[in-house]
C-alpha positions, 0 to 999 in steps of 0.5 A, a space after each residue: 529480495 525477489 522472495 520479500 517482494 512476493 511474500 511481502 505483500 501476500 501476507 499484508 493482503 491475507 491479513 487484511 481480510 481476516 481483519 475484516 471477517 473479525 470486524 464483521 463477526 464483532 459486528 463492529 461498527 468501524 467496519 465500514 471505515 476499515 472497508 472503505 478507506 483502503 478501497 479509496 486509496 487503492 482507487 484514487 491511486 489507480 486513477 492518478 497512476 492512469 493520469 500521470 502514467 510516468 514510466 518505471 525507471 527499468 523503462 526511463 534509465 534503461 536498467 535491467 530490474 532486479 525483480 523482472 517486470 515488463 509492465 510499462 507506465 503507471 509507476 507514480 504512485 506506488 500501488 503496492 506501498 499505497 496499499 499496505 501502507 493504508 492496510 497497515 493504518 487500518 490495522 494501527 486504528 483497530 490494533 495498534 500491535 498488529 498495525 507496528 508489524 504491519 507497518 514493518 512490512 510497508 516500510 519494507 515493501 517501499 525499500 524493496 521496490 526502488 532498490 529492485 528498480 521497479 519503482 523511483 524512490 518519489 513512487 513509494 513515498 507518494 504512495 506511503 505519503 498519501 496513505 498515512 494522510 487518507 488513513 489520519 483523516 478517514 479513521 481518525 479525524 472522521 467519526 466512524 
């Protein structure tokens, strides 16, 4: 589990920028909106985890989480599953067969996450939740 929770992420977060670099060397105009609308959730998510700032449930039920953390607070929502959840919207929108893999992972990252008790199980759905919605509407609802 301490391995998936590592190399998990690593590879949706070295994905996402290759995505960029091919976008930008296509000169594809859907760039912007591959660039913008993750950077959006993960700054929306950042100011609501900083607002709500509700504790981990190592910290709440006094458990010794399986994926060693010492970070107190800002639990709601999860930052992590925020992320490659809209990294894998993103990935959907310009490549749907990269988007399954990489939907795969996030799903993954957000069972990962409370069994290791890092995360309350409302965390990963809020984060996944919020992504799904922002990535509707910002790559397919807005025109690019």
């Amino acid at each position: 589990m301490k391995l998936l929770n590592l190399w998990l992420p690593r590879i949706v977060y070295c994905a996402y920028p290759v995505l960029l670099a091919v976008l930008a060397i296509r000169r594809d105009e859907r760039f912007y909106q591959v660039l913008l609308i993750p950077a959006f959730v993960f700054g929306a998510v950042t100011v609501m985890r900083k607002l709500w700032n509700l504790p981990r449930p190592y910290e709440k039920l006094g458990i010794e989480p399986l994926i060693p953390r010492e970070k107190r607070g800002h639990s709601f929502p999860s930052r992590h599953v925020a992320s490659v959840t809209i990294i894998a919207v993103a990935c959907w929108y310009i490549w749907p067969p990269i988007g399954i893999a990489m939907s795969v992972i996030a799903l993954l990252i957000a069972v990962i996450r409370p069994l290791a008790g890092i995360h309350f199980p409302k965390d990963v759905i809020a984060g996944m939740v919020f992504s799904l919605l922002t990535g509707i509407i910002g790559f397919w609802l807005i025109p690019a």
